[in-house]
Every structure is written in structure tokens, then in C-alpha cells.
C-alpha atoms as one frame of an Amber mdcrd trajectory, in Angstrom:
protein
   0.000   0.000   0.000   1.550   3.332  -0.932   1.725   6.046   1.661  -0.607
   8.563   1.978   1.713  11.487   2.820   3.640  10.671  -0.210   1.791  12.881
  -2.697   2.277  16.545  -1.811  -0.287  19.024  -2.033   0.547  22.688  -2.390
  -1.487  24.546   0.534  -2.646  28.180  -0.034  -1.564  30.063   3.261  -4.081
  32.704   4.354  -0.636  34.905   4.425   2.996  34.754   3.421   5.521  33.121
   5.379   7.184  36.048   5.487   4.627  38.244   6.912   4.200  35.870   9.377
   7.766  35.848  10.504   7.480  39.483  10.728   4.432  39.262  13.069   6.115
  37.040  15.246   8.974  38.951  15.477   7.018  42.172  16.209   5.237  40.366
  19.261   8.328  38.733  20.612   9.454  42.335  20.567   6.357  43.585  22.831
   4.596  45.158  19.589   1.392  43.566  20.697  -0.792  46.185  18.507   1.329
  45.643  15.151  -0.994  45.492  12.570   0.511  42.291  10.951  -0.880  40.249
  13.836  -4.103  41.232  12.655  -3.404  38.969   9.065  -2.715  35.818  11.341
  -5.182  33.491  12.262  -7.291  34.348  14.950  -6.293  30.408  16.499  -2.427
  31.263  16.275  -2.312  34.191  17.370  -4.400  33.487  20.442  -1.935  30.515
  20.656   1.034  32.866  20.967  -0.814  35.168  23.421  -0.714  32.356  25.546
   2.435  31.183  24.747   3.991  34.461  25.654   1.914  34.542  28.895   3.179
  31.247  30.126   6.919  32.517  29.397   7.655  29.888  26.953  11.160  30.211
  25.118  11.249  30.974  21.008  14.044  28.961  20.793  14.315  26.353  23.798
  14.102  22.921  23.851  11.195  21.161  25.709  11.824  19.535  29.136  12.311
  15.797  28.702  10.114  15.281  31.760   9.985  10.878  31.313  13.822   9.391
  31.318  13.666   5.770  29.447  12.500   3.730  32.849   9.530   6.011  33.858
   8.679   6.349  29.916   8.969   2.615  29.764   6.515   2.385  32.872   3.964
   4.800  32.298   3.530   3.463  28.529   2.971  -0.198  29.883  -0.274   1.109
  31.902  -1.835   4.312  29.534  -4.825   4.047  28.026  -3.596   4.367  24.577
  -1.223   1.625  24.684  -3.439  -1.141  23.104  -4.115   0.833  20.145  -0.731
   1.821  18.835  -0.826  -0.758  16.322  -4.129   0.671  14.885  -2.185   3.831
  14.843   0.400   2.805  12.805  -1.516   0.963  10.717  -3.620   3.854   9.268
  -1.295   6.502   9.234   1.724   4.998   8.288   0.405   2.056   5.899   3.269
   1.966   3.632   5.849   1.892   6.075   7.177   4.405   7.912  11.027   4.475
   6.061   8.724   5.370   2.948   5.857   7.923   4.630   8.617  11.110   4.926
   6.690  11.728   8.110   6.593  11.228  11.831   3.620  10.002  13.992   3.831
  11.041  17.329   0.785   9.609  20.082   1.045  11.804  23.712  -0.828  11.681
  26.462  -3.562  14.093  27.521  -0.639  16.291  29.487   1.400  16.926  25.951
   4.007  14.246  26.973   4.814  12.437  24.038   4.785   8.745  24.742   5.627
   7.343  20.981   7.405   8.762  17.975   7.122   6.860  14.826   7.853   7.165
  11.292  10.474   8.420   8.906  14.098   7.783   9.802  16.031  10.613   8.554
  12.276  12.961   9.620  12.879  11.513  13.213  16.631  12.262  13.060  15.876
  16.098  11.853  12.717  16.539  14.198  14.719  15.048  17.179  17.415  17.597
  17.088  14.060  20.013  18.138  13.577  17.750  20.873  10.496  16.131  18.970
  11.259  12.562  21.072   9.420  10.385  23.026   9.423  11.787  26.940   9.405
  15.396  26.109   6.713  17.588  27.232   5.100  19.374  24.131   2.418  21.519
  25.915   1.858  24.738  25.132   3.117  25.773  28.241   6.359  24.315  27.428
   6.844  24.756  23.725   4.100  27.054  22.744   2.418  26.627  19.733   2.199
  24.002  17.792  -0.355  21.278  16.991   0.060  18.976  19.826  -0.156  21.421
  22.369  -2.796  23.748  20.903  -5.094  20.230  19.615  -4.627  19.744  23.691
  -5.192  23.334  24.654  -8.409  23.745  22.254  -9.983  20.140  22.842 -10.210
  19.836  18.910  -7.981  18.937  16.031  -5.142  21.704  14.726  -3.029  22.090
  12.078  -0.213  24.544  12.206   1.888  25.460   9.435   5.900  26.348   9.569
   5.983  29.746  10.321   3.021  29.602  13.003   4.786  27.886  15.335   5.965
  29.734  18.442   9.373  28.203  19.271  11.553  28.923  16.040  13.211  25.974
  16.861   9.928  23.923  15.020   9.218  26.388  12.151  10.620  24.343   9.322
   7.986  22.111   9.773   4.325  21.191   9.693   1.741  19.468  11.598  -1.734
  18.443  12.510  -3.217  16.490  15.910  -6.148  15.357  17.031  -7.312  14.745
  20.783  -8.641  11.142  22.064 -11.110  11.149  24.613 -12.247   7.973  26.378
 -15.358   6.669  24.773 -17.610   7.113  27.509 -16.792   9.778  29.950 -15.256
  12.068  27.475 -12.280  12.410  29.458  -9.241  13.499  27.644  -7.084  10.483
  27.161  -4.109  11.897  24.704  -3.239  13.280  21.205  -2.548  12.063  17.785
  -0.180  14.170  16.053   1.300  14.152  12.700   4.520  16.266  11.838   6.616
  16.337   8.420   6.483  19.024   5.538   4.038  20.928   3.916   2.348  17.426
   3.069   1.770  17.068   7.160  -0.772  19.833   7.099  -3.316  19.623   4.396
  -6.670  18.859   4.242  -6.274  15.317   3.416  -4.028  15.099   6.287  -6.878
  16.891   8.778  -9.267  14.269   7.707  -6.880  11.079   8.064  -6.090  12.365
  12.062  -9.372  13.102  12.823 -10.379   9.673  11.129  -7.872   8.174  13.439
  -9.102   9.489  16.150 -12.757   8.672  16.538 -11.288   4.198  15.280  -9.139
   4.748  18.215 -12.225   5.656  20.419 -14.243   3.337  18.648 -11.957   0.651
  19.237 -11.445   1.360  23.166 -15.579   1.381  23.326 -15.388  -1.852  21.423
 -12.211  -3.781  23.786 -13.915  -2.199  26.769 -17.467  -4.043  26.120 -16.232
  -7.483  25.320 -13.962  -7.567  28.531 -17.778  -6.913  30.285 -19.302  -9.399
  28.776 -16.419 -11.921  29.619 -15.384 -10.618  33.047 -18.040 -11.554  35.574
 -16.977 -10.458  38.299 -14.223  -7.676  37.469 -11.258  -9.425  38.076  -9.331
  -7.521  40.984  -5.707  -5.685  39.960  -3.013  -6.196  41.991  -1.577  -3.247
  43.509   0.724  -0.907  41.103   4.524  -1.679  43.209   5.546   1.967  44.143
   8.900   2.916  44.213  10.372   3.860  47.753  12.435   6.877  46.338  13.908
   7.757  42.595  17.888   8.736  42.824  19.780  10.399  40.079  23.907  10.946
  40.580  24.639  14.283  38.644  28.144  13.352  37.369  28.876  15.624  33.750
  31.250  18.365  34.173  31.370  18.430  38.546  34.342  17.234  40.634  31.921
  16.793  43.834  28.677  14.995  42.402  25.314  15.806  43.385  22.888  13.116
  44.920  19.799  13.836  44.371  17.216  11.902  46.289  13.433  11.952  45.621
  10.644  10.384  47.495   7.397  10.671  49.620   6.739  14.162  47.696   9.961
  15.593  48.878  14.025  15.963  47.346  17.006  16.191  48.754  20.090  16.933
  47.187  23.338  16.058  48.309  27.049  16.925  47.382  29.590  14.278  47.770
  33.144  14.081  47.930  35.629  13.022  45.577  36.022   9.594  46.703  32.818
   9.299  47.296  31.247  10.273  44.060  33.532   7.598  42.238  32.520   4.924
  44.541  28.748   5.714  44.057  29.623   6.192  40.321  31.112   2.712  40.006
  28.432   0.978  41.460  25.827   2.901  39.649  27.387   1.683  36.543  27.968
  -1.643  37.230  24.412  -2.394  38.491  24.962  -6.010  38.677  27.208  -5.870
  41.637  31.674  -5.672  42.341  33.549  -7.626  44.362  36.245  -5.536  46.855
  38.548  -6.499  43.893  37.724  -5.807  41.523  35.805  -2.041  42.819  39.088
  -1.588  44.325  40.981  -1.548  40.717  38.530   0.693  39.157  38.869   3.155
  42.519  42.170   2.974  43.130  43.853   1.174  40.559  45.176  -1.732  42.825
  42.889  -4.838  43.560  44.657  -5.332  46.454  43.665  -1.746  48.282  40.656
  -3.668  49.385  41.489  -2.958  53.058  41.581   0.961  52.066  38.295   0.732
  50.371  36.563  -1.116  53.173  37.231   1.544  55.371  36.343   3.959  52.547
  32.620   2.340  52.346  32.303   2.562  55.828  32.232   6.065  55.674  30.375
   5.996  52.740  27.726   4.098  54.235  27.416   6.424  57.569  26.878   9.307
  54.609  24.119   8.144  52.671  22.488   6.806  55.968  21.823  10.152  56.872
  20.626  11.419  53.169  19.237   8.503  51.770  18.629   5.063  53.731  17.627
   2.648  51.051  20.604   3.595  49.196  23.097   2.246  51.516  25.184  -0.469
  49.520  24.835  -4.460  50.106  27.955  -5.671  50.339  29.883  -9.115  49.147
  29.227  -7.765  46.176  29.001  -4.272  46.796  25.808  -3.303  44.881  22.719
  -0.838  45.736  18.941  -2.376  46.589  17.300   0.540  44.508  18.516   1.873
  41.232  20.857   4.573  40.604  20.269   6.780  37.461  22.809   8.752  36.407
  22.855  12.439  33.921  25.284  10.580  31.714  23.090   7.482  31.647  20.084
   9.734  30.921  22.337  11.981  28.120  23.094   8.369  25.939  18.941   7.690
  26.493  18.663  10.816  24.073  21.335   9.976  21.799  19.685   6.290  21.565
  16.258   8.669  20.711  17.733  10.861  18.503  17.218  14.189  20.239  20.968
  15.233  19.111  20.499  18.819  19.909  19.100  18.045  23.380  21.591  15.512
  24.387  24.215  18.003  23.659  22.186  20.665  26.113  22.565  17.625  28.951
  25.690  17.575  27.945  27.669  19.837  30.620  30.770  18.344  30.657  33.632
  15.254  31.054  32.586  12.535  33.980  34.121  13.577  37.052  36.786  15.212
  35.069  39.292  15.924  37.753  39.294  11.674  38.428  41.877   9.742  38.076
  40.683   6.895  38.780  40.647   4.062  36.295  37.156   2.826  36.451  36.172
   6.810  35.880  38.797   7.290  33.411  37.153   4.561  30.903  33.447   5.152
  31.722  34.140   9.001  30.645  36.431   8.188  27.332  33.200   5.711  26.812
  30.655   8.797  27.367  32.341  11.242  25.601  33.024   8.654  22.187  29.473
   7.693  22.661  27.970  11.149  22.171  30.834  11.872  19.075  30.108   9.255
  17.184  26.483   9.555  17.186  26.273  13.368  16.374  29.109  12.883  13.919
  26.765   9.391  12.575  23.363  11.889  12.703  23.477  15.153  13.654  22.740
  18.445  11.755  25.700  20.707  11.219  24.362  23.770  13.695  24.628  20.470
  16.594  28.151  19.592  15.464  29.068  23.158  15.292  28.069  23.811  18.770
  29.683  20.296  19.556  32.899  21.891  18.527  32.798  24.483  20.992  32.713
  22.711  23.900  36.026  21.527  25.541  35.636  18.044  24.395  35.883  18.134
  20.508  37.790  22.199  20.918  40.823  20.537  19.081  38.646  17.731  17.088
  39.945  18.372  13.627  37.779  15.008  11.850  34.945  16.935  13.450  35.924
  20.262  11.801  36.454  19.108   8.997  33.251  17.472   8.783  31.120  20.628
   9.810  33.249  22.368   7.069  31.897  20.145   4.366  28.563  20.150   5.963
  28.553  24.002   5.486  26.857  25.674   2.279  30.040  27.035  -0.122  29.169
  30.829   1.056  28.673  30.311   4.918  29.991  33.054   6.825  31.131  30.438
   9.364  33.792  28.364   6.972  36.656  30.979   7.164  36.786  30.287  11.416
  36.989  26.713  10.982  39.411  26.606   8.470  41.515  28.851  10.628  41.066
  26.326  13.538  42.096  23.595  11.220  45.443  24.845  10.073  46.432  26.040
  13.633  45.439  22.248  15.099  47.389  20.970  11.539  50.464  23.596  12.620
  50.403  22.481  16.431  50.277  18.655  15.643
């Protein structure tokens, strides 16, 4: 079956790009009155009213507000989950390498839960921070058809230029809400982003189609479990998590423990020594031996005596910050898990949000460590998060790779943003300069 977005339609705009542009500008500006907001729609530029009123950026990046585990969780339990499938199905029937779109499902907050669709689209989009986990409310992104289909109850489309963040304006989309069959409640969103081909009326009618199957489908799974559950069968209790600990580790000497549970944080700062223990056994999840967590500490498998004493006063620390986290020993290994920013920085890589995993990004591991077992797990980050922007990324996320103090005197990567660069880019002339004094210095 071919793909329906694979036939483009040219779309009549009620105005120019350009004028639109100019409108935003002139609001971002505080020129509320300017006439040229007047030749907007009435939908967007209510949309950016409220955009601007809930301080959203122009040109940030959404909060990824599910990491992989609580994504993974939450999607195993929505509403929506027994229907993705169907989803796929009628919006990407000719296979999503071929559709030159993406097909994003969220839940009734904005989160986006699924991304779908077009490899090389989901590569581009991702650097936007168009990835499953991110928050793309209004209130966090500002306009665009996701958000506003949430905001508005009904389905949107929303063309380039009408987006709020600038971030999104190269593309297109349209959404429709999902609302549970019987109470009406707001379940999620059905959103469809790509070109100019995301946004036509063919494409308004194919959401909206999608939609109401999706709700007729939930009506129709939700009346044969009636009529063959009698009684209900009883759920067993959803397990709760005692507490949710991340170890903030990129570009710090002392790491940060944060702790979070029973509706309240604490954040901790931990030595040196400390941090690299909690590190290791973050990373290695499975469990050490005094061995071998003594060679990746200290560099000596035989300084087990020194690290005993070493976890002993680890151990009185994190009794007084955080209980459950208090290592087992023989092996050394922690009852609850550990996340840690770097962890959570290769998630996005893995999702393609290049441009966001470089804003995680805030630094080497522990850079100031010496210590072996630190010393190959940051080589390992930093190579990890090269390659794949090198593999993927757009040449504005390289370029701003090649600022930071891991790829400064990266001359593959220069060279590679140089031939990534149009012929007449103002920026080729500093990059070739960087190149011949890295060439002169080597």
C-alpha cells in the first residue's frame, strides 16, 4: 500500500511566510498592537498570546520530563497503549522508512509517549527535541499542533511559520485529541509532523479519522472484557517505588545526589572519593567484588582494606541522606537503582534528540578523576555522544559540539562541519583557521 503522505499538495496560506515571521517577530518584541498580527489566524495568534503569557522560550528545547524507565513504565499502563498498532496501521500504511513523516501519540498532558515514522524525519525533528518523553504543551513549547489540539480540545493544524518556538518552524503538523469513549475524558493526542504534506486537508481528515477508530476501538475492547469478566477481576496493587535517585556526574568534581521520594528531594554533594565509589556501582548495576571495585577506585585490587574503610564512611553518609541507598555488600551493589545524567544523556542519543543531548551535555565525567574505572566510563561517554552526532546530527549540533572543551581541538569533526557548510557560509573561514592552527600544532 503506498503512503498517503507521499503525494504533496501545495497549501494556499491565508498569508505569506514572510509576513508571518514578521508578526512574530514584532510580538516577541512587545509590539502587541502591530498590525501584521491582525493577518494571522485568529487560532495562532491566540496561541502565541498564551504562549507568551506562560513565558515559553522561542528557541528552547522542551523539558524531557519521562527518562527511558519512567517512559517505559507509564507506557505499559496508559490508556492508549493497546491501540498503537491501529495507529500505525492507518497513518503509516506503507511503512514508515517510505511515509517522509513522523507520527507522534502523547498523552492528555502533551508528553509524548511514541514517535514513529520516517528515519532521517525523526533524526531532523529530534534535534528540536520532537522525542518520546518530552513535554510538548503549550506551556512548554508554545504553539504548535500537539499542544494547541490539547489546549483547544479539537484537532489543529499549524503550518511552519506559526509555530511559536523557532526551533519547530521548518515544519508542519496536525493532531487530534482522544477522549475515552464514555466519559469524554481526555485520554491523549494524535499528532502528525513532516512538511508541507503534514498539514493539508487530506491530512486533517486522516487524524481526525484516526481518532474517533481509536475511540471506537477502546468502546469496542472495553465491552467485550464486560461481557467476559463476571466479576471484574481484581488488579493487583501498582509496586511503588520507595524513592527515585539520580547521581549528577557531567562536568562536577563533587557529584550531586539527588534523592526523591514521599513528595519531597534532597540533594546532596559528595566528595571526591565518594562520588567515584557511588559512580562505580551505579554503573555496574549487577554488583563488584572488593577487587575488583578496588581496581577501578584505586587502581590496585589489592587496596581492598583501604576501600573497606572507605565504604564505611560511605555508608554512615548516605544513611543520613538517603537510607535505602546504603550499599549491600559481598558484592558491593545498591537495593534501589541509581540513574545517572550521563546514563540519561546516551537515552537521548539512543532517541535521537541530538540537539538536546548536547544541552545535557555539561561536561567530562568527574573530570578531575583519576581513577581508572572513571577514566574509561568518561572516554566511553564522551566517544558515545561523538560518534552519534558525527553518525546523525545536523551541522548547527556539530558546530556547537565543537565548541565545547571536548571536541575544541577535534579536527575530523571540523572538517566534517566544514563540508557540511553551504560554499558561502559566513562560518567556513573560522573553521578553516582552527584547522590549520590544530594541523600547525600537531
Amino acid at each position: 500500500m503506498s503512503s498517503p503522505w507521499s503525494s504533496r499538495r501545495e497549501v494556499s496560506p491565508e498569508t505569506s511566510r514572510l509576513l508571518i515571521e514578521r508578526a512574530h517577530e514584532e510580538l516577541l518584541a512587545g509590539n502587541a498592537a502591530d498590525e501584521r498580527l491582525g493577518d494571522v489566524r485568529a487560532l495562532v495568534r491566540e496561541s502565541w498570546r498564551r504562549s507568551l503569557e506562560s513565558l515559553v522560550g522561542a528557541e528552547s528545547l522542551p523539558p524531557l520530563d519521562l527518562d527511558a524507565q519512567s517512559l517505559a513504565e507509564y507506557r505499559r499502563t496508559h490508556p492508549l497503549v493497546g491501540v498503537i498498532d491501529m495507529v500505525r496501521g492507518l497513518l503509516l500504511p506503507g511503512g514508515a522508512d517510505e511515509s517522509g513523516v513522523i507520527v507522534a501519540v502523547g498523552d492528555e498532558a502533551g508528553r509524548l509517549l511514541w514517535v514513529d515514522g520516517d528515519r532521517r524525519v525523526r533524526t531532523l525533528t529530534g534535534d528540536m527535541g520532537f522525542v518520546e518523553g518530552a513535554n510538548w504543551s503549550e506551556r512548554a513549547v508554545g504553539t504548535s499542533a500537539p499542544g494547541t489540539a490539547i489546549e483547544l480540545d479539537r484537532s489543529v493544524q499549524i503550518h511552519g511559520a506559526e509555530h511559536f518556538n523557532r526551533l519547530v518552524q521548518p515544519w508542519s503538523c496536525t493532531a487530534a485529541p482522544v477522549h475515552d469513549p464514555e466519559t469524554r475524558r481526555l485520554l491523549g493526542v494524535i499528532d502528525v509532523t513532516g512538511g508541507a504534506e503534514a498539514a493539508t486537508p487530506q491530512a486533517q481528515l486522516l487524524v481526525d479519522a484516526t481518532a474517533r477508530a481509536i475511540e471506537g476501538e477502546l468502546l469496542v475492547a472495553r465491552l467485550r472484557a464486560r461481557a467476559t469478566s463476571s466479576p471484574p477481576p481484581r488488579r493487583a496493587p501498582r509496586r511503588v517505588e520507595p524513592q527515585r535517585t539520580t547521581l549528577r556526574v557531567l562536568g562536577r568534581d563533587r557529584a550531586l545526589l539527588e534523592v526523591a521520594g514521599d513528595g519531597a528531594e534532597a540533594v546532596s554533594e559528595l566528595g571526591a572519593r565518594h562520588a567515584e565509589l557511588v559512580l562505580m556501582l551505579a554503573v555496574h548495576r549487577q554488583g563488584l567484588s572488593a577487587e575488583r571495585l578496588a581496581e577501578l577506585v584505586y587502581g590496585d585490587p589489592e587496596a581492598t582494606v583501604t576501600l573497606r574503610a572507605e565504604m564505611v564512611r560511605l555508608r554512615k553518609v548516605l544513611e543520613r541522606v538517603a537510607p535505602a541507598l546504603v550499599p549491600e555488600s559481598r558484592p558491593y551493589r545498591f537495593g534501589v537503582e541509581v540513574e545517572t545524567d550521563a546514563h540519561q544523556m546516551l537515552s537521548l542519543l539512543d532517541r535521537g534528540a541530538h540537539r538536546v543531548a548536547l544541552a545535557a551535555y555539561r561536561g567530562d565525567v568527574l573530570p578531575d578523576s583519576v581513577a581508572p574505572g572513571i577514566e574509561d566510563f568518561r572516554a566511553a561517554v564522551r566517544a558515545a555522544l561523538r560518534e552519534a552526532l558525527m553518525a546523525e546530527a545536523s551541522v548547527d549540533v556539530l558546530l556547537a559540539f565543537a565548541e565545547t572543551d571536548a571536541a575544541a581541538d577535534d579536527a575530523e569533526l571540523l572538517r566534517l562541519c566544514l563540508s557540511m557548510l553551504p560554499a558561502r557560509s559566513p562560518k567556513r573561514a573560522g573553521l578553516v583557521a582552527r584547522i590549520e592552527r590544530l594541523e600547525a600544532d600537531s
